[in-house]
Each structure stands twice: as structure tokens, then as C-alpha cells.
VOGU-3710 file (C-alpha; in Angstrom, 3 decimals, decimal comma):
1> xxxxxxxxxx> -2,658/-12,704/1,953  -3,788/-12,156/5,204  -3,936/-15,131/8,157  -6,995/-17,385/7,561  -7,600/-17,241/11,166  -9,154/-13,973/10,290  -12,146/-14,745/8,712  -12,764/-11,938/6,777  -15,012/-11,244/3,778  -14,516/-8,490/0,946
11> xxxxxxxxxx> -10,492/-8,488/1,556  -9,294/-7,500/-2,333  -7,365/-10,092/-3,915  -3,409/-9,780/-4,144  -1,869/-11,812/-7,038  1,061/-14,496/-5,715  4,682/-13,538/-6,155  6,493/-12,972/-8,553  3,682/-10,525/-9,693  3,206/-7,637/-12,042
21> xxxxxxxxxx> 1,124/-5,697/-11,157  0,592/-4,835/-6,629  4,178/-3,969/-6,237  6,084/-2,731/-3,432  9,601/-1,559/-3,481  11,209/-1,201/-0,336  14,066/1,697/-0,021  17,027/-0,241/2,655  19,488/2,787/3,117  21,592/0,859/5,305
31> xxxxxxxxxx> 20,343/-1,984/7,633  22,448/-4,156/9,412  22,596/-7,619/8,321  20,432/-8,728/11,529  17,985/-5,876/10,628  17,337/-7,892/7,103  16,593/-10,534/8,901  13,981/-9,445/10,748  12,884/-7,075/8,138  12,139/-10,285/6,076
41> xxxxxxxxxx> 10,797/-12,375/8,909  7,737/-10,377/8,857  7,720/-8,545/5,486  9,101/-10,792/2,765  5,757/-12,326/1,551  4,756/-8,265/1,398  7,887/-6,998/-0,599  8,992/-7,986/-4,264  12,308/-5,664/-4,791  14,747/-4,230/-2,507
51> xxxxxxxxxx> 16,423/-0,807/-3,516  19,849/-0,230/-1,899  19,306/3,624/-1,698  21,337/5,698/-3,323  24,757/5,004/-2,682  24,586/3,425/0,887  25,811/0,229/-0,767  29,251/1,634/-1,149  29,717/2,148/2,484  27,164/-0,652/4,206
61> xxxxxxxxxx> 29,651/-3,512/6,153  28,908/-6,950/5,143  27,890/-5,961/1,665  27,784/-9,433/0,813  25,941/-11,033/3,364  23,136/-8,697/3,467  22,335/-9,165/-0,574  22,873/-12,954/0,418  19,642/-12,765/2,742  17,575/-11,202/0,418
71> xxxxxxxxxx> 18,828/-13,613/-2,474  17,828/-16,432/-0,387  14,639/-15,028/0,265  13,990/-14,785/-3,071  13,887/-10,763/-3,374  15,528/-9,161/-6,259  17,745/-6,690/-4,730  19,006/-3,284/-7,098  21,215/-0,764/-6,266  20,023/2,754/-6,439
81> xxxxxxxxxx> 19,894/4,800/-9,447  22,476/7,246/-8,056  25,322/4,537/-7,393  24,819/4,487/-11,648  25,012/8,265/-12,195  28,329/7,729/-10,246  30,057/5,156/-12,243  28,649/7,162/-15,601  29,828/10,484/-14,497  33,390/9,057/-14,257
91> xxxxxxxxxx> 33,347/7,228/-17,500  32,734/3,741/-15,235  29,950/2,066/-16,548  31,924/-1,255/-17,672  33,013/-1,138/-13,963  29,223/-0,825/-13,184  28,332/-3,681/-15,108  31,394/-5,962/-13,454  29,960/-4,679/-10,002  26,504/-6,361/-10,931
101> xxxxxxxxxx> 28,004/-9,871/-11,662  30,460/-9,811/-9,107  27,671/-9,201/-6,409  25,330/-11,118/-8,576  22,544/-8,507/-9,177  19,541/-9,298/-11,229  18,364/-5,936/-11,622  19,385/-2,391/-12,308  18,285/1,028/-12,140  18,867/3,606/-14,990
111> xxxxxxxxxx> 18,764/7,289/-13,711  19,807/10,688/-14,339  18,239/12,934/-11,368  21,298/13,746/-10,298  23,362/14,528/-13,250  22,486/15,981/-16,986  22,454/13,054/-19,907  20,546/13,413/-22,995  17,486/10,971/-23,333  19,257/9,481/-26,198
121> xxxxxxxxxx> 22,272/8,306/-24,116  20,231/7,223/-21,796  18,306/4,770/-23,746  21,791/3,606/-24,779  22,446/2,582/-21,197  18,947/0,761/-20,442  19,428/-1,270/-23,965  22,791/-1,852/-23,073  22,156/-3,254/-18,987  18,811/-4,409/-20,788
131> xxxxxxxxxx> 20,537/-7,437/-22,075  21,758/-9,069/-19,211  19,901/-7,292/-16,449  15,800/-6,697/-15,737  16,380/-2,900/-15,706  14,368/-0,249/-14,016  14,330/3,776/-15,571  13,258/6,371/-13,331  12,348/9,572/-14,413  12,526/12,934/-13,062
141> xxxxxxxxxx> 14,290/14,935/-11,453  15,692/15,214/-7,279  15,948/18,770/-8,355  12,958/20,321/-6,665  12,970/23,649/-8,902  13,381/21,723/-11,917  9,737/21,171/-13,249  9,441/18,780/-16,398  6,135/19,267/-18,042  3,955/16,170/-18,488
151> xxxxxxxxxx> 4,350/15,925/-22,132  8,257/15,235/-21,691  7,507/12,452/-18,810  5,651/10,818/-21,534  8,243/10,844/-23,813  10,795/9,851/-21,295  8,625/7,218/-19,858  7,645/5,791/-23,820  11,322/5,825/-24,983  12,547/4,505/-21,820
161> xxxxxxxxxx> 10,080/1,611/-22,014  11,034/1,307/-25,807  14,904/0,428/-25,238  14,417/-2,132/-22,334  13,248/-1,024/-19,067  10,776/-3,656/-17,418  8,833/-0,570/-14,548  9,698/3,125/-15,498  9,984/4,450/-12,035  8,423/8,114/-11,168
171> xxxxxxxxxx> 10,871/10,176/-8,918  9,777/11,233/-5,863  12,963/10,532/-4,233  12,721/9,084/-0,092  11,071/12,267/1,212  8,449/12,256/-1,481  8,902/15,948/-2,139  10,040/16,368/-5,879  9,046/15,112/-8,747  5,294/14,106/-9,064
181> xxxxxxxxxx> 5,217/15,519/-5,924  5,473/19,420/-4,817  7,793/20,357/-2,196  5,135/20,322/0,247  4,556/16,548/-0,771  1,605/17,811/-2,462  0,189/15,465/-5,173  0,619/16,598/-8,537  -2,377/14,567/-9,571  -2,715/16,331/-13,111
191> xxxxxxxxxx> 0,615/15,719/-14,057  -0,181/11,693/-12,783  -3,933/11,811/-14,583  -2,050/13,033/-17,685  0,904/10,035/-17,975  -1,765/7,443/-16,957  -3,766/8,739/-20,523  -0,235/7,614/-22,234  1,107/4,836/-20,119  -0,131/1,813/-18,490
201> xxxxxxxxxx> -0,786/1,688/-14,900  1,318/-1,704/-14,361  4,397/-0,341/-16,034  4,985/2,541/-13,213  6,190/2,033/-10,151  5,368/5,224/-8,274  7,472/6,231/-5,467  5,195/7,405/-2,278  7,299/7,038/0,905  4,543/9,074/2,934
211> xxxxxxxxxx> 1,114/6,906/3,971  -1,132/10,297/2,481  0,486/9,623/-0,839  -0,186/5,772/-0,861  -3,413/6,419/0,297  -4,012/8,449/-2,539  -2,418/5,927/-5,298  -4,772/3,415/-3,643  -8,029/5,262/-3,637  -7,606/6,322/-6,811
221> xxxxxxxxxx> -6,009/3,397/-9,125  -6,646/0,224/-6,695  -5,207/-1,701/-3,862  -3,009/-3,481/-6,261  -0,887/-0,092/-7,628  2,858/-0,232/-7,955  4,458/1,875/-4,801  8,470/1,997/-4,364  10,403/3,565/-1,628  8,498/1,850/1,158
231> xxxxxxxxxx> 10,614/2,391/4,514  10,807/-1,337/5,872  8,686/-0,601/8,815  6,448/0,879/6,762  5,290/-2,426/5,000  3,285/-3,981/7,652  0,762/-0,326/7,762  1,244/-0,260/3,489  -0,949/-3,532/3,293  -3,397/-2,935/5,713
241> xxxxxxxxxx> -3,960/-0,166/3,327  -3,838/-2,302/0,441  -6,463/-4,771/1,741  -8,886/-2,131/3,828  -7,810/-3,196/7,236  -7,214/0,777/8,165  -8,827/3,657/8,713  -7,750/5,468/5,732  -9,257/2,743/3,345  -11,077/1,164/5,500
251> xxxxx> -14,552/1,364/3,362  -12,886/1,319/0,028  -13,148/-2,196/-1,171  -16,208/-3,528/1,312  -18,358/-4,173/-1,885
//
């Protein structure tokens, strides 16, 4: 993955899009059209889904375009989880499901961090978007007071996986402050240790916008971890991490 002018031993191996396992989700929370472009003219080989944060979508100009660059380049392109809790909240979600075809979305998220639904309606949903779309459940909550013990991720992230979901996604939300993270952006690395007992590795996407929490998903479980809500000029420094090329992993894989 990196140029062959740079003759380099000991790089780790990255597995060829469309991969499983290695994955980085990038958060776009409102780039212009021209800012895709040159997003993807240096990152595209790098980045293998696009999240249209939150509900920026709603409100970004030349909605259609912009998804038209990233189709073209091949990116799957979601919008975020709380553009769903929108539509659900107001008894939409058959308007959700016409907004995916009519912008011709592969993928959906399925989340509740924002509003109260029971796990069982929930599952509902992901089955339901399941069968037409490659759907992503994220659990957790952007509720920084509200602490869900690990045995209930589990569940969540089990079930979840159960009725459909291709990557159960682990809140953290864009400041990486909540969820498996404290409010500091402290690691809650028993909480992680515990899920990884239950679930496999490959099947999380772990959201880590800030380079000490990458680093740490990296040391710990591999240069080829899932990490989501990469800013886009963040994906560039992200592989260098990935492949030991800087200082914060830069002895990590020389064997």
C-alpha cells in the first residue's frame, strides 16, 4: 500500500479493497463537492465507507453530486445513524427507506443514541433495512452520563449481529468522548477487553476520531483494526500509523 519507490522492509500487509477486516470509516460532516474531490484524490485507496455525519446530509448543497463522486470512486457512502433516529421518531421510516433508493444508498446505519427504542424494535429495523441494504448497528449511547455496563453491549452487539447488521459500530460519537470512551477521551479498555471475549474483532468497527485512541486500537489488536469516524485529513497520518511509518508505532511491526 505504500509507493514502491520506497523500498521498505517489515511494512505489515493491508488486504486489497473491498476488505473485511483494516477498515476505515471516514466521518464527511459537510464538504463541498470540490473538497470530495480532493479528499479522494489522495485518500480513496485508504478509505472503504463514507459516513454523512449525523444529519449534515439534510442541509449539504449538491446532495447529489457529492454521493455521485464517491459512487464513482467506488466508496459506499451511509448516512448517519441520527438522520434514522429522525425519520423513526416521526413515524418515517418508509420515507427513510424511499430516501435510500432515491439517492441510491447501499448502506445504512441503525442507531438509537439519540432517542429511547427497545432492543427488540430495533432488531426489527436492522432485519427490516437488512434486506435490501448492507446495514451497520451502532451501539451506545451520545449520552455521556449514561453508562451501559459491558454485559448489555454484548447483548446489544450479539442480537444486533443476529437480525442483519454486517459491522456493529461502538459509539464514540466525532469527539470520541462517550461511549467506550470517558469524557476525558479516556479509554475504557476493560469495557473493550470484555466485548472482544464475546465478539469478534472484524465485526466492530470502533469509532476513534483522536490519533491517542487509534494508536491504542493499533498497538493493542493490529495495524489492520476496524476505526470509523476518521476526519478526512486525518487519513493520510491514520496509515502511517497503520503501517509503522510514525513515531507512535514506529517500532511496532519491525519484526
Amino acid at each position: 500500500m505504500i509507493n514502491p519507490d520506497f523500498n521498505l522492509k517489515n511494512i505489515p500487509e493491508r488486504p486489497s479493497k473491498p476488505r473485511n477486516s483494516g477498515l476505515t470509516m471516514v466521518m464527511d460532516k459537510g464538504l463541498s463537492c470540490r473538497q470530495a474531490e480532493d479528499f479522494l484524490e489522495v485518500a480513496a485507496d485508504k478509505t472503504d465507507i463514507i459516513k454523512l455525519g449525523f444529519g449534515t446530509s439534510t442541509v449539504t448543497p449538491s446532495l447529489t453530486r457529492k454521493l455521485e463522486i464517491y459512487q464513482e470512486a467506488k466508496i459506499p457512502v451511509y448516512f448517519g445513524g441520527t438522520l434514522f433516529e429522525a425519520y423513526v421518531i416521526r413515524n418515517q421510516f418508509d420515507d427513510y427507506k424511499k430516501l435510500l433508493d432515491k439517492y441510491k444508498i447501499t448502506h445504512a446505519e441503525v442507531s438509537d443514541g439519540s432517542m429511547e427504542i427497545s432492543e427488540d424494535q430495533k432488531c426489527e429495523y436492522i432485519n427490516s433495512l437488512a434486506k435490501d441494504f448492507t446495514v451497520l448497528s451502532e451501539v451506545g449511547s451520545k449520552d455521556a452520563e449514561k453508562i451501559i455496563p459491558p454485559y448489555k453491549w454484548i447483548a446489544m452487539m450479539k442480537a444486533e449481529i443476529a437480525a442483519g447488521a454486517w459491522k456493529v459500530i461502538a459509539e464514540a460519537r466525532e469527539s470520541g468522548t462517550v461511549g467506550i470512551f470517558r469524557n476525558s477521551g479516556e479509554i475504557r479498555s476493560g469495557l473493550i477487553e470484555e466485548i472482544l471475549q464475546h465478539i469478534p474483532l472484524d465485526t466492530i468497527l470502533w469509532e476513534a476520531p483522536q490519533k491517542v485512541q487509534q494508536v491504542w486500537f493499533l498497538t493493542l489488536y493490529g495495524h489492520n483494526v476496524n476505526l470509523g469516524n476518521i476526519a478526512p485529513h486525518e487519513i493520510i497520518p491514520l496509515e502511517t500509523l497503520r503501517l509503522g511509518l510514525r513515531g507512535d508505532t514506529f517500532d511496532h511491526w519491525l519484526k
